[in-house]
C-alpha positions as CSV (number, residue, x, y, z in Angstrom):
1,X,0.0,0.0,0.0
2,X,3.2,2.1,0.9
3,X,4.5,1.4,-2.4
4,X,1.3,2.0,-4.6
5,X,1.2,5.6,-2.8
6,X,4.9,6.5,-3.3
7,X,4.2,5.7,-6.6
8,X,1.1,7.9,-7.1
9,X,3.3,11.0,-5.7
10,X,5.5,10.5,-8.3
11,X,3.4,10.4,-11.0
12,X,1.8,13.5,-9.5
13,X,5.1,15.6,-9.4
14,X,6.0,14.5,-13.3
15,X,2.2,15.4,-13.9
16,X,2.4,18.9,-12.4
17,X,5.9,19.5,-13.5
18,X,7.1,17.6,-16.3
19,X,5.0,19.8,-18.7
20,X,5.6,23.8,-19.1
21,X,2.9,26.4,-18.2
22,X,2.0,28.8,-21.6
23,X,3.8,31.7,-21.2
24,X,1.7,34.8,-21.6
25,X,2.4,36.7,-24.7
26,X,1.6,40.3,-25.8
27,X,1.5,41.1,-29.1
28,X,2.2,44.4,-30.6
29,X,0.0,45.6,-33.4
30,X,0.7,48.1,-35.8
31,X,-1.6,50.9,-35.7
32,X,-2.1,52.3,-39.0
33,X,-4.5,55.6,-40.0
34,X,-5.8,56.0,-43.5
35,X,-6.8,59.3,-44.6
36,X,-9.7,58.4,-46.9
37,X,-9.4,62.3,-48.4
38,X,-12.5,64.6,-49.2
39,X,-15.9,63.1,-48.3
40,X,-19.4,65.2,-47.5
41,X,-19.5,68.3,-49.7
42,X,-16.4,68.1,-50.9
43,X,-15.9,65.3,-53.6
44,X,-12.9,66.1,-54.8
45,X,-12.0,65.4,-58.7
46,X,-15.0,64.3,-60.4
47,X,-14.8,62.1,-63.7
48,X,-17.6,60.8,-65.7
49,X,-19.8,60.5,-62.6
50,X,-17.2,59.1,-60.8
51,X,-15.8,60.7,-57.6
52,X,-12.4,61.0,-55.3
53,X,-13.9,60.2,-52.5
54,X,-16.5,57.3,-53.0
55,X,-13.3,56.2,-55.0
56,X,-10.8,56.2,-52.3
57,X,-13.7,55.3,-49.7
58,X,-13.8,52.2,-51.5
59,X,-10.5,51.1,-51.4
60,X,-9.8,52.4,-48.1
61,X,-12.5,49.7,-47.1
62,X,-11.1,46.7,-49.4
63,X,-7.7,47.3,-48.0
64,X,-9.1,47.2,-44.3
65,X,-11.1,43.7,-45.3
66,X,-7.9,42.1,-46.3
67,X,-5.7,42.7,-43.4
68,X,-5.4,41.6,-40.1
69,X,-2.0,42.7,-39.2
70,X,-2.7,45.5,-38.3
71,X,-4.5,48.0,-36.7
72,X,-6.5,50.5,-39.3
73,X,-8.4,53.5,-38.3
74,X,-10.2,55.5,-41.0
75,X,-10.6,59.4,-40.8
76,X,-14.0,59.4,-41.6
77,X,-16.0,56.1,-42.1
78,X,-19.0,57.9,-43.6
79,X,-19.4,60.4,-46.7
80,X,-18.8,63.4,-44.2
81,X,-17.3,66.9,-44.4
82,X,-14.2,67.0,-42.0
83,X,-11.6,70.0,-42.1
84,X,-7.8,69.0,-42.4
85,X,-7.9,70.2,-38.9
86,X,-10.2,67.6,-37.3
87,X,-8.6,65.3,-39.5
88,X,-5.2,65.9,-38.2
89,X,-6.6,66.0,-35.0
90,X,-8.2,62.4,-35.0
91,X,-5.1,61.0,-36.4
92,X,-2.7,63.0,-33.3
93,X,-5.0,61.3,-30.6
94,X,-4.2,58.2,-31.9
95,X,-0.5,58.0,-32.1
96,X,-0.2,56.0,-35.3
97,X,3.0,54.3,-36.1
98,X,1.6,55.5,-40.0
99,X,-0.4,57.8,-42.1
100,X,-1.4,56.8,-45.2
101,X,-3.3,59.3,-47.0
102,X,-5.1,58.3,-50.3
103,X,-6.2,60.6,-52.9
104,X,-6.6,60.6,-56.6
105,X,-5.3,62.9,-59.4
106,X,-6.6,65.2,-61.8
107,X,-5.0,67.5,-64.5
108,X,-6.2,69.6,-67.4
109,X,-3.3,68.1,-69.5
110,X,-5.1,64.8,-69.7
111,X,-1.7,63.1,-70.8
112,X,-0.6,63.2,-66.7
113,X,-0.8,59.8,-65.5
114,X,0.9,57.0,-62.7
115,X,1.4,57.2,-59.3
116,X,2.6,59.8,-57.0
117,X,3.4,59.8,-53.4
118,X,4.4,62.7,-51.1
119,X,6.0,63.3,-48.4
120,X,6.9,67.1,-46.5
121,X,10.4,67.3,-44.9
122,X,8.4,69.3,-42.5
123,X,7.0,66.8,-41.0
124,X,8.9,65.5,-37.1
125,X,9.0,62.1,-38.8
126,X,10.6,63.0,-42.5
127,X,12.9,60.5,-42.9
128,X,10.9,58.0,-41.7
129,X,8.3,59.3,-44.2
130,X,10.6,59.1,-46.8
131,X,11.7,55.9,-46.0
132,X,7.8,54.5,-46.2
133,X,6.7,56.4,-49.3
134,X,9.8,54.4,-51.1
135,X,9.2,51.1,-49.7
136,X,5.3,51.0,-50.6
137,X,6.5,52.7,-54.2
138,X,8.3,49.8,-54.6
139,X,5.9,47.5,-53.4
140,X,3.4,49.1,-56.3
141,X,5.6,48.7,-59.0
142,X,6.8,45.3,-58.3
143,X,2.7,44.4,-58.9
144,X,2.9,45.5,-62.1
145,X,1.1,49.1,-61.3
146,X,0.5,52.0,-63.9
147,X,4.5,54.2,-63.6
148,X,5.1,56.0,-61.0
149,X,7.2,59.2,-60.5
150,X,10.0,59.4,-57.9
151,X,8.6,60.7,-54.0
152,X,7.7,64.5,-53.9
153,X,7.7,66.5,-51.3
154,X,4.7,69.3,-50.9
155,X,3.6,71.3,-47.8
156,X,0.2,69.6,-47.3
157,X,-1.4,69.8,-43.8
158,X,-1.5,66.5,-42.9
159,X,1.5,65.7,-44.0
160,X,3.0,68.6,-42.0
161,X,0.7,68.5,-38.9
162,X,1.3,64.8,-38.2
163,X,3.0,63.3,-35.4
164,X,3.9,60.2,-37.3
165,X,5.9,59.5,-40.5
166,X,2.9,60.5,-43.1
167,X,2.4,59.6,-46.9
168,X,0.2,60.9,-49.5
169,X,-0.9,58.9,-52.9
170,X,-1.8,59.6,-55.6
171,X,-2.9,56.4,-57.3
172,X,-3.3,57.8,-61.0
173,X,-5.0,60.2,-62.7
174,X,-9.5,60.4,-63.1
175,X,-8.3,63.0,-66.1
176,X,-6.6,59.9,-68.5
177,X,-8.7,57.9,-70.0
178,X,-6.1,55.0,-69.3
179,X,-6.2,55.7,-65.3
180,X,-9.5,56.7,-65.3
181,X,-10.8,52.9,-66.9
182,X,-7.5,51.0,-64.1
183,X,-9.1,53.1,-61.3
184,X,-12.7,51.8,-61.7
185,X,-12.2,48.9,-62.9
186,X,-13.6,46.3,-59.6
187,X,-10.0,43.9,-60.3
188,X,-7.5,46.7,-60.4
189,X,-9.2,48.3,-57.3
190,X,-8.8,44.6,-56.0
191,X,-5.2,44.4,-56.9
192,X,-4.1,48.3,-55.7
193,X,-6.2,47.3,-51.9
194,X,-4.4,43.9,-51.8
195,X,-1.0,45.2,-52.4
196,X,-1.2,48.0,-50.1
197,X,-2.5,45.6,-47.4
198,X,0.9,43.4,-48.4
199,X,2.7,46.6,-47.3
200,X,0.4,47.4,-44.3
201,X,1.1,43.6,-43.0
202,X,4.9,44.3,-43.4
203,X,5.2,47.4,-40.9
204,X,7.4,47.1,-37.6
Protein backbone atom coordinates (compact mmCIF):
# COMPACT_ATOMS: atom_id res chain seq x y z
CA UNK A 1 0.00 0.00 0.00
CA UNK A 2 3.17 2.12 0.93
CA UNK A 3 4.48 1.38 -2.43
CA UNK A 4 1.28 2.04 -4.56
CA UNK A 5 1.21 5.58 -2.77
CA UNK A 6 4.88 6.54 -3.26
CA UNK A 7 4.20 5.73 -6.63
CA UNK A 8 1.13 7.91 -7.15
CA UNK A 9 3.26 10.97 -5.74
CA UNK A 10 5.47 10.49 -8.26
CA UNK A 11 3.37 10.35 -10.97
CA UNK A 12 1.82 13.51 -9.49
CA UNK A 13 5.13 15.60 -9.35
CA UNK A 14 6.00 14.48 -13.25
CA UNK A 15 2.25 15.44 -13.88
CA UNK A 16 2.42 18.91 -12.44
CA UNK A 17 5.86 19.51 -13.51
CA UNK A 18 7.07 17.55 -16.32
CA UNK A 19 4.99 19.84 -18.74
CA UNK A 20 5.59 23.77 -19.11
CA UNK A 21 2.91 26.44 -18.15
CA UNK A 22 2.00 28.82 -21.60
CA UNK A 23 3.83 31.71 -21.24
CA UNK A 24 1.72 34.81 -21.62
CA UNK A 25 2.42 36.70 -24.75
CA UNK A 26 1.63 40.29 -25.79
CA UNK A 27 1.50 41.14 -29.06
CA UNK A 28 2.25 44.35 -30.65
CA UNK A 29 -0.01 45.61 -33.38
CA UNK A 30 0.65 48.08 -35.82
CA UNK A 31 -1.65 50.87 -35.74
CA UNK A 32 -2.11 52.32 -38.96
CA UNK A 33 -4.47 55.64 -39.98
CA UNK A 34 -5.81 55.99 -43.49
CA UNK A 35 -6.78 59.32 -44.59
CA UNK A 36 -9.66 58.43 -46.88
CA UNK A 37 -9.45 62.30 -48.39
CA UNK A 38 -12.52 64.56 -49.16
CA UNK A 39 -15.92 63.14 -48.27
CA UNK A 40 -19.37 65.21 -47.46
CA UNK A 41 -19.52 68.29 -49.68
CA UNK A 42 -16.36 68.09 -50.93
CA UNK A 43 -15.93 65.35 -53.61
CA UNK A 44 -12.87 66.14 -54.85
CA UNK A 45 -12.04 65.35 -58.68
CA UNK A 46 -14.98 64.26 -60.40
CA UNK A 47 -14.77 62.12 -63.74
CA UNK A 48 -17.63 60.83 -65.69
CA UNK A 49 -19.76 60.54 -62.56
CA UNK A 50 -17.15 59.13 -60.80
CA UNK A 51 -15.84 60.71 -57.59
CA UNK A 52 -12.38 61.04 -55.32
CA UNK A 53 -13.85 60.23 -52.47
CA UNK A 54 -16.53 57.33 -53.00
CA UNK A 55 -13.31 56.18 -55.04
CA UNK A 56 -10.77 56.18 -52.34
CA UNK A 57 -13.70 55.30 -49.69
CA UNK A 58 -13.79 52.15 -51.51
CA UNK A 59 -10.49 51.11 -51.44
CA UNK A 60 -9.85 52.36 -48.12
CA UNK A 61 -12.50 49.72 -47.08
CA UNK A 62 -11.10 46.67 -49.40
CA UNK A 63 -7.68 47.32 -47.95
CA UNK A 64 -9.11 47.22 -44.29
CA UNK A 65 -11.06 43.75 -45.31
CA UNK A 66 -7.89 42.09 -46.28
CA UNK A 67 -5.66 42.70 -43.41
CA UNK A 68 -5.41 41.55 -40.09
CA UNK A 69 -2.03 42.66 -39.20
CA UNK A 70 -2.74 45.52 -38.30
CA UNK A 71 -4.49 48.04 -36.73
CA UNK A 72 -6.48 50.53 -39.35
CA UNK A 73 -8.38 53.48 -38.33
CA UNK A 74 -10.23 55.51 -40.96
CA UNK A 75 -10.58 59.42 -40.76
CA UNK A 76 -14.04 59.42 -41.59
CA UNK A 77 -16.03 56.13 -42.06
CA UNK A 78 -18.98 57.95 -43.58
CA UNK A 79 -19.41 60.38 -46.71
CA UNK A 80 -18.77 63.35 -44.20
CA UNK A 81 -17.33 66.88 -44.37
CA UNK A 82 -14.18 67.00 -41.95
CA UNK A 83 -11.60 70.00 -42.12
CA UNK A 84 -7.84 69.04 -42.44
CA UNK A 85 -7.88 70.17 -38.91
CA UNK A 86 -10.24 67.55 -37.35
CA UNK A 87 -8.63 65.33 -39.47
CA UNK A 88 -5.23 65.93 -38.22
CA UNK A 89 -6.59 66.05 -34.98
CA UNK A 90 -8.18 62.39 -34.96
CA UNK A 91 -5.09 61.01 -36.41
CA UNK A 92 -2.69 62.97 -33.25
CA UNK A 93 -5.02 61.32 -30.65
CA UNK A 94 -4.20 58.17 -31.90
CA UNK A 95 -0.45 58.00 -32.13
CA UNK A 96 -0.19 56.05 -35.33
CA UNK A 97 3.04 54.26 -36.09
CA UNK A 98 1.55 55.50 -40.00
CA UNK A 99 -0.40 57.78 -42.13
CA UNK A 100 -1.38 56.81 -45.17
CA UNK A 101 -3.31 59.34 -47.01
CA UNK A 102 -5.06 58.28 -50.27
CA UNK A 103 -6.17 60.63 -52.91
CA UNK A 104 -6.63 60.60 -56.63
CA UNK A 105 -5.32 62.94 -59.42
CA UNK A 106 -6.58 65.23 -61.81
CA UNK A 107 -4.97 67.46 -64.47
CA UNK A 108 -6.21 69.61 -67.43
CA UNK A 109 -3.35 68.08 -69.48
CA UNK A 110 -5.13 64.79 -69.75
CA UNK A 111 -1.74 63.08 -70.85
CA UNK A 112 -0.64 63.18 -66.68
CA UNK A 113 -0.77 59.84 -65.46
CA UNK A 114 0.90 57.04 -62.68
CA UNK A 115 1.39 57.19 -59.27
CA UNK A 116 2.61 59.80 -56.97
CA UNK A 117 3.40 59.78 -53.40
CA UNK A 118 4.44 62.73 -51.05
CA UNK A 119 6.01 63.34 -48.38
CA UNK A 120 6.93 67.09 -46.46
CA UNK A 121 10.42 67.32 -44.92
CA UNK A 122 8.37 69.27 -42.54
CA UNK A 123 6.97 66.78 -41.02
CA UNK A 124 8.90 65.49 -37.13
CA UNK A 125 9.03 62.10 -38.84
CA UNK A 126 10.61 63.04 -42.46
CA UNK A 127 12.92 60.50 -42.89
CA UNK A 128 10.86 57.98 -41.73
CA UNK A 129 8.32 59.30 -44.22
CA UNK A 130 10.61 59.06 -46.78
CA UNK A 131 11.74 55.88 -46.02
CA UNK A 132 7.76 54.47 -46.17
CA UNK A 133 6.69 56.36 -49.29
CA UNK A 134 9.83 54.45 -51.05
CA UNK A 135 9.17 51.11 -49.68
CA UNK A 136 5.28 51.00 -50.58
CA UNK A 137 6.47 52.74 -54.23
CA UNK A 138 8.30 49.84 -54.59
CA UNK A 139 5.92 47.55 -53.43
CA UNK A 140 3.44 49.09 -56.26
CA UNK A 141 5.59 48.73 -58.97
CA UNK A 142 6.81 45.27 -58.32
CA UNK A 143 2.71 44.45 -58.85
CA UNK A 144 2.88 45.45 -62.09
CA UNK A 145 1.10 49.15 -61.27
CA UNK A 146 0.48 52.03 -63.94
CA UNK A 147 4.45 54.25 -63.65
CA UNK A 148 5.06 56.05 -60.95
CA UNK A 149 7.18 59.16 -60.45
CA UNK A 150 10.00 59.42 -57.85
CA UNK A 151 8.63 60.72 -53.97
CA UNK A 152 7.69 64.50 -53.93
CA UNK A 153 7.66 66.51 -51.29
CA UNK A 154 4.67 69.26 -50.93
CA UNK A 155 3.59 71.28 -47.84
CA UNK A 156 0.16 69.56 -47.31
CA UNK A 157 -1.40 69.85 -43.83
CA UNK A 158 -1.49 66.53 -42.88
CA UNK A 159 1.55 65.70 -44.00
CA UNK A 160 2.99 68.57 -41.97
CA UNK A 161 0.67 68.47 -38.86
CA UNK A 162 1.31 64.81 -38.20
CA UNK A 163 3.02 63.30 -35.41
CA UNK A 164 3.92 60.24 -37.33
CA UNK A 165 5.91 59.46 -40.54
CA UNK A 166 2.94 60.53 -43.11
CA UNK A 167 2.37 59.63 -46.89
CA UNK A 168 0.16 60.87 -49.45
CA UNK A 169 -0.90 58.94 -52.90
CA UNK A 170 -1.80 59.65 -55.60
CA UNK A 171 -2.93 56.41 -57.26
CA UNK A 172 -3.27 57.81 -61.02
CA UNK A 173 -4.97 60.21 -62.70
CA UNK A 174 -9.45 60.41 -63.08
CA UNK A 175 -8.30 62.96 -66.05
CA UNK A 176 -6.64 59.88 -68.46
CA UNK A 177 -8.66 57.86 -69.96
CA UNK A 178 -6.11 55.02 -69.31
CA UNK A 179 -6.24 55.67 -65.28
CA UNK A 180 -9.50 56.69 -65.26
CA UNK A 181 -10.83 52.89 -66.90
CA UNK A 182 -7.51 50.98 -64.14
CA UNK A 183 -9.12 53.09 -61.28
CA UNK A 184 -12.67 51.83 -61.67
CA UNK A 185 -12.22 48.89 -62.86
CA UNK A 186 -13.57 46.29 -59.60
CA UNK A 187 -9.99 43.90 -60.30
CA UNK A 188 -7.53 46.74 -60.36
CA UNK A 189 -9.23 48.31 -57.29
CA UNK A 190 -8.83 44.58 -55.98
CA UNK A 191 -5.21 44.37 -56.90
CA UNK A 192 -4.07 48.25 -55.72
CA UNK A 193 -6.19 47.29 -51.91
CA UNK A 194 -4.42 43.87 -51.78
CA UNK A 195 -1.01 45.20 -52.42
CA UNK A 196 -1.17 47.98 -50.13
CA UNK A 197 -2.51 45.60 -47.40
CA UNK A 198 0.92 43.38 -48.40
CA UNK A 199 2.66 46.56 -47.29
CA UNK A 200 0.44 47.45 -44.30
CA UNK A 201 1.11 43.63 -43.02
CA UNK A 202 4.89 44.33 -43.39
CA UNK A 203 5.18 47.39 -40.93
CA UNK A 204 7.41 47.09 -37.63
Amino acid sequence: MKRIAQLLLIITVVILFGFDKPKKTTISQIQVVIDVSHGGTDAGSTIKGISEKQLVEELAKKIKSINNNVHIHFTRNEDKTLTLQERTGYINSLKPDFVLSIHINANKDNTKSGLELYTSPENKFSDKSVEKANELRQKLLKHDFIKSSSIKTAPFYILKNSNAPAVIIELGFLTNENDFKYLTDSNSQDKIATTISEYLSELK
